[in-house]
C-alpha positions in Angstrom: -1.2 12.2 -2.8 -4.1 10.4 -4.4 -5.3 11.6 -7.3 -8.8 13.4 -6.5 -11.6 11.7 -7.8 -15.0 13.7 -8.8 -18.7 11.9 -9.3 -21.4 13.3 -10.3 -24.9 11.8 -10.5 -27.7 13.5 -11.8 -30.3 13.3 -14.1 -32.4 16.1 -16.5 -35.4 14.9 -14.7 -37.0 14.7 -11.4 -38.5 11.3 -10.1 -35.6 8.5 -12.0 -34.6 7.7 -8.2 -31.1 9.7 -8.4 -30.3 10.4 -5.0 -31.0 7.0 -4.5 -28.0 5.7 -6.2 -25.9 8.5 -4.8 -26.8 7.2 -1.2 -25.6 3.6 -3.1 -22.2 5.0 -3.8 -21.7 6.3 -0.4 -22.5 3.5 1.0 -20.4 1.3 -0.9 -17.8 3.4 -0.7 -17.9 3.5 3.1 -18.3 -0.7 3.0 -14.8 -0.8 1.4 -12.8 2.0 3.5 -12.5 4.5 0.6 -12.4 8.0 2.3 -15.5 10.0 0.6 -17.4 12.9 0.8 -20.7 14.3 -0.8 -22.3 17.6 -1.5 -26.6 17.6 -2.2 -27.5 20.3 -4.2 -31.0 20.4 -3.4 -30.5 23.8 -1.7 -32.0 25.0 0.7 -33.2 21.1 2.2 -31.4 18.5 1.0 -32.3 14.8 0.9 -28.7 13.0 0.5 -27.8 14.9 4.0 -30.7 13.3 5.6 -29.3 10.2 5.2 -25.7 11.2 5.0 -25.5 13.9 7.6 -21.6 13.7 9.0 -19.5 13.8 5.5 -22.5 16.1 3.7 -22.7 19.6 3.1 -25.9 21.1 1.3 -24.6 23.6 -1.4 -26.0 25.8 -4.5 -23.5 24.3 -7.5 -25.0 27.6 -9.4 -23.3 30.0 -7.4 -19.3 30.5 -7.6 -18.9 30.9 -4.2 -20.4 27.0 -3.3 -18.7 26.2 -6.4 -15.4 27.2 -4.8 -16.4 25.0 -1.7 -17.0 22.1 -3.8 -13.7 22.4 -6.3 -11.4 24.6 -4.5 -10.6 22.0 -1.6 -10.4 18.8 -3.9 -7.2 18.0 -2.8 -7.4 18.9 0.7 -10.3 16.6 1.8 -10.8 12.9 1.0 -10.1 12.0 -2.2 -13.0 11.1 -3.4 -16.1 13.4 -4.0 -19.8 12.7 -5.2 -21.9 15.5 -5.7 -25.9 14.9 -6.3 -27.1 16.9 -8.6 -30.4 18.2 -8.2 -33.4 17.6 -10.5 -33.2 19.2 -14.0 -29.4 20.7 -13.9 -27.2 18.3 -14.8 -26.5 19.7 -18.1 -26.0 23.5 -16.7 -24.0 22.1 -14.0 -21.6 20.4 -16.7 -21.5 23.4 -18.2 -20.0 25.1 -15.3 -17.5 22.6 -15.2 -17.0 23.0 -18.5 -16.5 26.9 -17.9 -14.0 27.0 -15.0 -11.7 24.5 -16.4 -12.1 21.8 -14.5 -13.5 19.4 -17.9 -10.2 20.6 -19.1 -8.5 19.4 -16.2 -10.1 15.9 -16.1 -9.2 15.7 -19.7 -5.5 16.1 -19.2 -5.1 13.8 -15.8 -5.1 16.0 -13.0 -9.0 14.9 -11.8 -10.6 11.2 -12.4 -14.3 12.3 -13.6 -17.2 10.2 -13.5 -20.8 10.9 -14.4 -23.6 9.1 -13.8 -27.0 10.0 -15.3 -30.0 8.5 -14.3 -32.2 7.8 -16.8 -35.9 8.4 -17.1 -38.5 6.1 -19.4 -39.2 8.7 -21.9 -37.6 9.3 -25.1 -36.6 12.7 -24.2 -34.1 11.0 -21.5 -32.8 9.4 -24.4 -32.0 13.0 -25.8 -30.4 14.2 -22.6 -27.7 11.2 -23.6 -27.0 13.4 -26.6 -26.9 16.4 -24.6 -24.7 15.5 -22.2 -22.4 13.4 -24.3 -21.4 17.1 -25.3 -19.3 17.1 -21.8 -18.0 14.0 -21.6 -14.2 14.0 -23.2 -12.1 12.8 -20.6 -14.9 11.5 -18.3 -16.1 8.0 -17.3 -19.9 8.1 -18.4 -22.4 5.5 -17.0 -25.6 5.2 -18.1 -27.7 4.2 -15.3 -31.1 2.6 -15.7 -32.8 2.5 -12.4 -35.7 0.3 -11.4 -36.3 1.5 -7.7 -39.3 3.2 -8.1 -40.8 0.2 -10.6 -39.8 1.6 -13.6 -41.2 0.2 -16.8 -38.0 0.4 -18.9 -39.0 1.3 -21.1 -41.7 3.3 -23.5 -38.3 2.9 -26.2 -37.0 -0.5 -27.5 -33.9 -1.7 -27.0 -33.1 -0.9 -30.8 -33.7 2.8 -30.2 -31.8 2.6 -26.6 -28.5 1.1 -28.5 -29.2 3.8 -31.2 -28.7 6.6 -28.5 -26.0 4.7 -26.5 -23.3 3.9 -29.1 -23.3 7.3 -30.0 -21.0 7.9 -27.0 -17.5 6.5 -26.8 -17.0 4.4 -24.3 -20.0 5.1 -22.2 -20.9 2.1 -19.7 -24.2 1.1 -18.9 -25.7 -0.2 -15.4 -28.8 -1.4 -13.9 -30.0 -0.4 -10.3 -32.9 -3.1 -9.8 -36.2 -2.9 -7.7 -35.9 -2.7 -4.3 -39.2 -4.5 -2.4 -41.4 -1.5 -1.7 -42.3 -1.4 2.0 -38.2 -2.1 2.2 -37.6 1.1 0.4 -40.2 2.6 2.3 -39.5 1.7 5.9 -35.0 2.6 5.0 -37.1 6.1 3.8 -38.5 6.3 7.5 -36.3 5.5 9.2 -33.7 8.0 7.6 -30.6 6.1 7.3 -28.3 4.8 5.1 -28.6 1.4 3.6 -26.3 -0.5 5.4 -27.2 0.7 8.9 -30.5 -0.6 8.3 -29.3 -3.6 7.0 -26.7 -3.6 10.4 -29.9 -3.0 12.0 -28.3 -0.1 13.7 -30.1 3.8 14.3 -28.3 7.2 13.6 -26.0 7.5 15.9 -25.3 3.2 15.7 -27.8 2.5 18.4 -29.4 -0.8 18.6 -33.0 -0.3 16.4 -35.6 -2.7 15.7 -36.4 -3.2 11.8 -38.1 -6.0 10.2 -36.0 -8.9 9.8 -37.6 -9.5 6.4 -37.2 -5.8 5.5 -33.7 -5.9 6.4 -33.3 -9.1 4.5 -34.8 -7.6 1.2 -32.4 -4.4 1.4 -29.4 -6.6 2.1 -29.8 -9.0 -1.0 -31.2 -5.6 -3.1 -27.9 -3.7 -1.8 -25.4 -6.8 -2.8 -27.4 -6.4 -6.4 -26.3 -3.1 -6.4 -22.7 -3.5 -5.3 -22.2 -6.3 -7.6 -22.8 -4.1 -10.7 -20.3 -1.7 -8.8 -17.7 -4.4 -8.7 -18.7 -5.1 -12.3 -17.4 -1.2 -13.7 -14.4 -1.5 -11.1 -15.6 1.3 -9.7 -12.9 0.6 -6.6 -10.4 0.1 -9.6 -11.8 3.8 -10.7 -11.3 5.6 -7.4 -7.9 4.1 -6.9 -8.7 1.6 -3.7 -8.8 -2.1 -3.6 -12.2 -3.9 -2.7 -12.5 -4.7 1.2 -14.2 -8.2 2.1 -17.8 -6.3 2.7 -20.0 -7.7 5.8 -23.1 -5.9 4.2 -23.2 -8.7 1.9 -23.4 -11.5 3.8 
């Protein structure tokens, strides 16, 4: 049995475009057959499963019993979990972790643990790197600096940036660039994933009529995206090989 793997993205602030990149991962995961599912933590309403309905499940990581939902069935589902942490508690929710053993378990081989945190443009994201660094012993950590919403990255230099960032062992840092806005906008309307608007395809894969130049933008935006992906193995990570990806092309 694979080995189960665990991502969590999240951020200490609202507004850095987090959910974003967890609707990235799915669908990258989905573009090269790795078996994934995803649980949104922004109880009650959740935006992920919006977009993700059929393998996400809307859950309160602050109580045990949702906790148990998420962790207790790791091996029994598909091997390979992303949980989107809502706005403002990704270092409690590490702490959790950190409480019930399962830091301890990733630490010793039983879990693969990956983490990425969004980053905002103020200095006191920079201090949620220090923060969260705290958890990160036996964990991939990705520092992820997001353009989709036009981020000017950022009010710190890149001086004080690497100041923060070699602090933390082996941490890896990506770039999620800008996405052309009535693109993002009309994906946001539309409410599905990525790559059935770039398939041009509806909810439930019926025949839909975007822009051709919309669809364009998102397909060249997403192959951006996916290439920074390839660039952190991130298949290697999970344990799957890269599938030849139509998306792409």
């Amino acid at each position: 049995m694979a080995k189960p793997v665990v991502i969590v993205v999240g951020a200490d602030k609202g507004g850095v475009g987090k959910t974003t990149v967890s609707r990235t991962l799915l669908d990258y995961f989905s573009a090269n057959n790795v078996p994934t599912r995803a649980f949104d933590t922004e109880s009650p309403r959740g935006t992920l499963k919006r977009f993700h309905p059929d393998i996400t499940e809307i859950v309160d990581m602050t109580t045990t019993a949702d906790q148990m939902k998420i962790f207790d069935t790791l091996s029994a589902g598909p091997s390979v979990t992303v949980i989107d942490v809502r706005a403002g508690l990704l270092s409690p929710a590490l702490a959790s972790l950190r409480d019930i053993g399962f830091l301890d378990a990733a630490r010793s081989g039983q879990i693969t643990f990956a983490v990425f945190h969004i980053l905002g443009p103020s200095i006191a994201s920079l201090d949620e790197i220090a923060e969260t660094a705290n958890f990160m012993s036996g964990a991939k950590y990705f520092l992820v600096k997001n353009f989709i919403n036009d981020t000017q990255f950022f009010q710190w230099d890149q001086a004080t940036y690497n100041s923060y960032f070699h602090r933390i062992k082996d941490a890896t840092d990506l770039t999620i660039p800008k996405l052309n806005e009535m693109a993002y906008e009309q994906v946001e309307v539309s409410s599905v994933p990525f790559l059935k608007f770039v398939a041009n395809k509806g909810k439930e894969d019926e025949a839909a009529n975007y822009s051709f130049v919309l669809r364009g933008y998102v397909r060249h935006w997403l192959a951006n995206v996916w290439s920074e992906y390839d660039r952190i193995k991130l298949t290697d990570l999970v344990g799957a090989k890269s599938a030849t990806r139509g998306g792409e092309k």
